[in-house]
C-alpha positions in Angstrom: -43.8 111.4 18.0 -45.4 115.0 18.4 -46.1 117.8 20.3 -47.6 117.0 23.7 -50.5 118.8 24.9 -51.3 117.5 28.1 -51.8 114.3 30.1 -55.3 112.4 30.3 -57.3 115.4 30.0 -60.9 115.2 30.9 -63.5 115.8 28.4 -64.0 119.9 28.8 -60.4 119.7 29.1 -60.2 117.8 25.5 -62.1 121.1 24.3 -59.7 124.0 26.1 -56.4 122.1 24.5 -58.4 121.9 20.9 -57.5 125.6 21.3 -54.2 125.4 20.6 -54.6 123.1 17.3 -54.0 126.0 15.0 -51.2 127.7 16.7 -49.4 123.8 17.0 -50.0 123.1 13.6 -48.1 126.9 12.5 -45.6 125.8 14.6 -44.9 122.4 13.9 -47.0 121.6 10.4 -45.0 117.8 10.2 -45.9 116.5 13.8 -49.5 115.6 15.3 -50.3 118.1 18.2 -52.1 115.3 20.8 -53.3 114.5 24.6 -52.5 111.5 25.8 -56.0 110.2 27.1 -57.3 108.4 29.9 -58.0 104.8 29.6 -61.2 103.0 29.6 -60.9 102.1 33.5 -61.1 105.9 34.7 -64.7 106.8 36.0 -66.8 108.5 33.4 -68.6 111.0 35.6 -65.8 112.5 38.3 -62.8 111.4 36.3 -63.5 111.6 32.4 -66.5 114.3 33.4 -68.4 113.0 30.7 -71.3 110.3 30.2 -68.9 107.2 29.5 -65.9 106.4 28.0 -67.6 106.1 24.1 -68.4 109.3 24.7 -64.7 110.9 26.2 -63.6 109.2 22.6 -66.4 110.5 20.6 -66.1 114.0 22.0 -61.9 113.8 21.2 -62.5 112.3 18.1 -65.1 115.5 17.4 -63.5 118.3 19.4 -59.6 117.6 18.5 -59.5 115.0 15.8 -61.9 116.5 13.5 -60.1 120.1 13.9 -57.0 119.0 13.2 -55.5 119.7 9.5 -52.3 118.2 9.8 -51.2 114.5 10.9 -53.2 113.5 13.9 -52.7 110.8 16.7 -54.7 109.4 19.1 -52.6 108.2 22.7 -53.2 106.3 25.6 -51.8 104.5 28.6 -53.2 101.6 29.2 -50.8 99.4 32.1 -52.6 95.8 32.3 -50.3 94.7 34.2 -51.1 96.7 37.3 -54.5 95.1 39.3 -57.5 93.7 37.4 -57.0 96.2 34.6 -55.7 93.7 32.0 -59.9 92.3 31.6 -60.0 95.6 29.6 -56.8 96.3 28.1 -57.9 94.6 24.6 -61.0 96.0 24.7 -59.3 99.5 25.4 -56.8 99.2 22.1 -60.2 98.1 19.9 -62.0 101.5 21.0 -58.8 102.9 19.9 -58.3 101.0 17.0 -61.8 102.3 15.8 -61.6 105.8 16.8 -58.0 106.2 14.9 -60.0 104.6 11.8 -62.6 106.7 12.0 -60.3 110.1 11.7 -57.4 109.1 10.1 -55.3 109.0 12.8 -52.0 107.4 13.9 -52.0 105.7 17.6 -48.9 105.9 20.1 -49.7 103.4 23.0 -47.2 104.4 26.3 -45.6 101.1 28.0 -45.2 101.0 31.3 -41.3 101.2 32.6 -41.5 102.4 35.7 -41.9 100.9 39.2 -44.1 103.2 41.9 -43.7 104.7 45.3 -47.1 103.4 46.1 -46.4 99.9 44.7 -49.0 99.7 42.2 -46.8 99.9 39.1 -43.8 97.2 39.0 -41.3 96.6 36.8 -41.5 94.5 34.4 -40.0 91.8 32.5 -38.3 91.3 29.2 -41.5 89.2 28.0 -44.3 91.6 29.3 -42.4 94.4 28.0 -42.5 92.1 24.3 -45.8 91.4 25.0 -47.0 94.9 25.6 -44.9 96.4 22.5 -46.2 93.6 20.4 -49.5 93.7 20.9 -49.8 97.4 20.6 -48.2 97.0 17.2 -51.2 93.8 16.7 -53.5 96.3 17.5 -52.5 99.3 15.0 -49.9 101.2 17.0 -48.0 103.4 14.6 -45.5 104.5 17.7 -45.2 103.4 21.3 -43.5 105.5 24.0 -42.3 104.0 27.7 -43.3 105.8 31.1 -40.7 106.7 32.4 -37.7 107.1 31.6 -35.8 108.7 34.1 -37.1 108.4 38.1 -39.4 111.3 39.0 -38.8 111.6 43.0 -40.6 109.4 45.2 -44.0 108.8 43.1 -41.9 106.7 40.6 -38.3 106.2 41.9 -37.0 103.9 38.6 -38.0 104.0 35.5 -35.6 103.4 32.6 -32.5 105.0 34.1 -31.6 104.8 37.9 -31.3 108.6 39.0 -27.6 108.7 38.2 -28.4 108.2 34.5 -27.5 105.0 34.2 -29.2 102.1 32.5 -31.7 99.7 35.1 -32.8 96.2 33.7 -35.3 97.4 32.4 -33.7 99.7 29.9 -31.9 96.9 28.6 -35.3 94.8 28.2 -36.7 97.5 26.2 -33.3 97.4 24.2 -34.4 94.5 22.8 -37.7 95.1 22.2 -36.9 98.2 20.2 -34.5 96.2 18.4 -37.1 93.7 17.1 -39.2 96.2 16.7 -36.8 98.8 14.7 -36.3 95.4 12.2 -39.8 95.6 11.4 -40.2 99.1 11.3 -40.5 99.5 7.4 -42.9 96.5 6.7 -45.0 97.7 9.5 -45.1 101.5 8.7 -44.2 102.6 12.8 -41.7 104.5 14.1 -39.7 102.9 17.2 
């Protein structure tokens, strides 16, 4: 999809990677150079360290959108199937939707493949992972990735692959979904 710059970065945070645009975009001049940014649920003021969440986008779209030369993306993680977050999970891909307008940018949503130590991420199934992938792709997505892939100790103990490497359900449920997705991918313009 790109180079990575860092994971939900806070607003001043936003401005210290912006940095690095010019020395990414030497580097790599075909790929967007991108955070992947918090969604709307985080708390403006301790979290986002910013006013509110129009303003987080506002200041990205400014600070690191604006700055960037080459192709440019805008990313987020948004799991709606985890608590009461999925009220603002639409609403989160329109502010998205609007900001990537606005600068000219393509949008990689992340969909959730993991199941947590703590409990508060699950595993789901072959429809919600459809369901996510699909509606992303409604919603504009020119790329979706899945977190995680492989297990990352006890935080996230499955994603994708069991820790031997091996394929868990859900890998095969996103099989699928890449498949339908991949037979779209020229009338739709994304890249699975």
């Amino acid at each position: 999809v790109g180079v990575f710059s860092g994971d939900e970065p806070s607003a001043p945070e936003i401005k210290e990677q912006a940095k690095n645009i010019g020395a990414a975009q030497k580097a790599f001049p075909n790929v967007p150079y991108f955070p992947n940014l918090f969604p709307c649920y985080a708390d403006a003021t301790k979290t986002l360290k910013t006013d509110s969440y129009y303003k987080y986008l506002e200041e990205y779209g400014t600070e690191f959108l604006a700055k960037t030369s080459g192709p440019r993306m805008i990313s987020v993680d948004f799991y709606p199937f985890i608590g009461a977050n999925c009220e603002k999970w639409l609403y989160n891909y329109e502010l998205f939707t609007d900001t990537a307008l606005e600068y000219d940018a393509d949008m990689n949503m992340f969909i959730q493949s993991c199941v947590s130590g703590d409990g508060s991420h699950r595993l789901l199934d072959e429809k919600e992972i459809r369901v996510r992938v699909n509606t992303a792709l409604a919603y504009g997505a020119d790329s979706y990735s899945y977190f995680l892939y492989t297990p990352a100790g006890k935080g996230y103990p499955e994603g994708l692959v069991d820790k031997d490497g091996k394929p868990a359900n859900m890998y095969y449920h996103a099989q699928k979904a890449n498949a339908e997705t991949a037979s779209l991918e020229n009338a739709l313009s994304i890249s699975v």
